[in-house]
C-alpha positions in Angstrom: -11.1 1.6 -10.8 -7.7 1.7 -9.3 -5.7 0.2 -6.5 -3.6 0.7 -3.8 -1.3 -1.8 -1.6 -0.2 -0.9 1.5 3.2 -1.8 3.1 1.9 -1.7 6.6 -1.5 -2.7 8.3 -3.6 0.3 8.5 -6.2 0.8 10.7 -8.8 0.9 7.6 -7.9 -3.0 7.7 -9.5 -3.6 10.8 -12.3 -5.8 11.4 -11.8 -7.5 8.3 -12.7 -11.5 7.2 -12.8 -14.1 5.4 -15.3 -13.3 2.5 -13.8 -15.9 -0.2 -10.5 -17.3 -2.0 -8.5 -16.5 -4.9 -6.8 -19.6 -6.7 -3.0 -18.7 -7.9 0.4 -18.5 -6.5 2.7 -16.8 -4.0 5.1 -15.5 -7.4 2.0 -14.3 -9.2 1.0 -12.0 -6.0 4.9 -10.8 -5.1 5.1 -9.7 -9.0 1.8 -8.0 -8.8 1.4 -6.5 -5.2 5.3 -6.9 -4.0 6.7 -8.5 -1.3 3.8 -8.4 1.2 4.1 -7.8 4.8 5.1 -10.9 5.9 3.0 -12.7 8.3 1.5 -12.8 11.5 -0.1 -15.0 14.7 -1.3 -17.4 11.8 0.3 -16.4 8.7 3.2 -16.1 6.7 2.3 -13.9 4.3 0.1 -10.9 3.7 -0.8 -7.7 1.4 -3.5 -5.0 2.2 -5.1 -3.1 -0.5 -7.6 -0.4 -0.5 -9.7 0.0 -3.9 -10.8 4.0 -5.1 -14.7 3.0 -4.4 -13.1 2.5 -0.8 -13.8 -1.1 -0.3 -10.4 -2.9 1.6 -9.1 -6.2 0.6 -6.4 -8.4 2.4 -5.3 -11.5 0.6 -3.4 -14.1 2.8 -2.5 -18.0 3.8 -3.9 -19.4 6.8 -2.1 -21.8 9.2 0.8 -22.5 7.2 3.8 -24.1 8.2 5.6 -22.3 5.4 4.5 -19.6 2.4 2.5 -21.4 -0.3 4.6 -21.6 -3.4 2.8 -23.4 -5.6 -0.5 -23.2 -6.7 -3.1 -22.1 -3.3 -6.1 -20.7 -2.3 -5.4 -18.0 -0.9 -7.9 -16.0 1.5 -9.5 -12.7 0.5 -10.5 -11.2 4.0 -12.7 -7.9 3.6 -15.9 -6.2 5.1 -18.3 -7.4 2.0 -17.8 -9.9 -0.6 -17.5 -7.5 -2.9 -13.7 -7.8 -2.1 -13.3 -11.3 -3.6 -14.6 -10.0 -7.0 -12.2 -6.5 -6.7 -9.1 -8.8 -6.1 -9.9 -10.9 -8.5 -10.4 -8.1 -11.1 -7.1 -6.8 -9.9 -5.0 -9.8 -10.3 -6.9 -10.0 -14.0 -5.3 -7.2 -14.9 -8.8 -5.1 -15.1 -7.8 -2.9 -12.4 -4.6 -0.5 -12.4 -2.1 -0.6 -9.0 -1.5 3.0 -8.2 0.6 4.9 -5.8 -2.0 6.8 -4.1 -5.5 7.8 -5.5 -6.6 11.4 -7.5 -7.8 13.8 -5.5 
């Protein structure tokens, strides 16, 4: 299984939600995923990721006042739960970020 995270908000992102959390910190998720998108209507931060079995992931804070630094819960939005235990796999280690998937 590999990954991929976007730098934009695809289309393929639409229509997701929230399906769980992920417990660990804003520096954890910039070293793995990079700097994210920034945020939105009501959040501050955000990364998109699209996993080679095709299920899509997004992990982000939720009315903030500010990006989470410490330790948070951060939301895992997707179309089926199976996106909370892909992201957590990912952030594990057990699944490799790649630049775009084999053909």
């Amino acid at each position: 299984m590999e990954a991929r995270v976007y730098d934009y908000f695809a289309e393929k992102f639409n229509g997701t939600h929230l399906q769980g959390y992920v417990g660990t910190t804003f520096a954890k998720l910039q070293d793995l995923l990079g700097e994210g998108m920034g945020g939105g209507d009501k959040t501050t931060q955000e990364w998109c990721i699209e996993f080679s079995d095709g299920t899509v992931a997004t992990i982000y804070d939720w009315k903030e006042y500010g990006t989470p630094m410490g330790h948070y819960d951060w939301h895992i939005g997707g179309t089926e739960r199976r996106a909370v235990q892909l992201v957590e796999d990912l952030l594990a280690g057990r699944i490799m970020i790649v630049e775009n998937f084999e053909a």
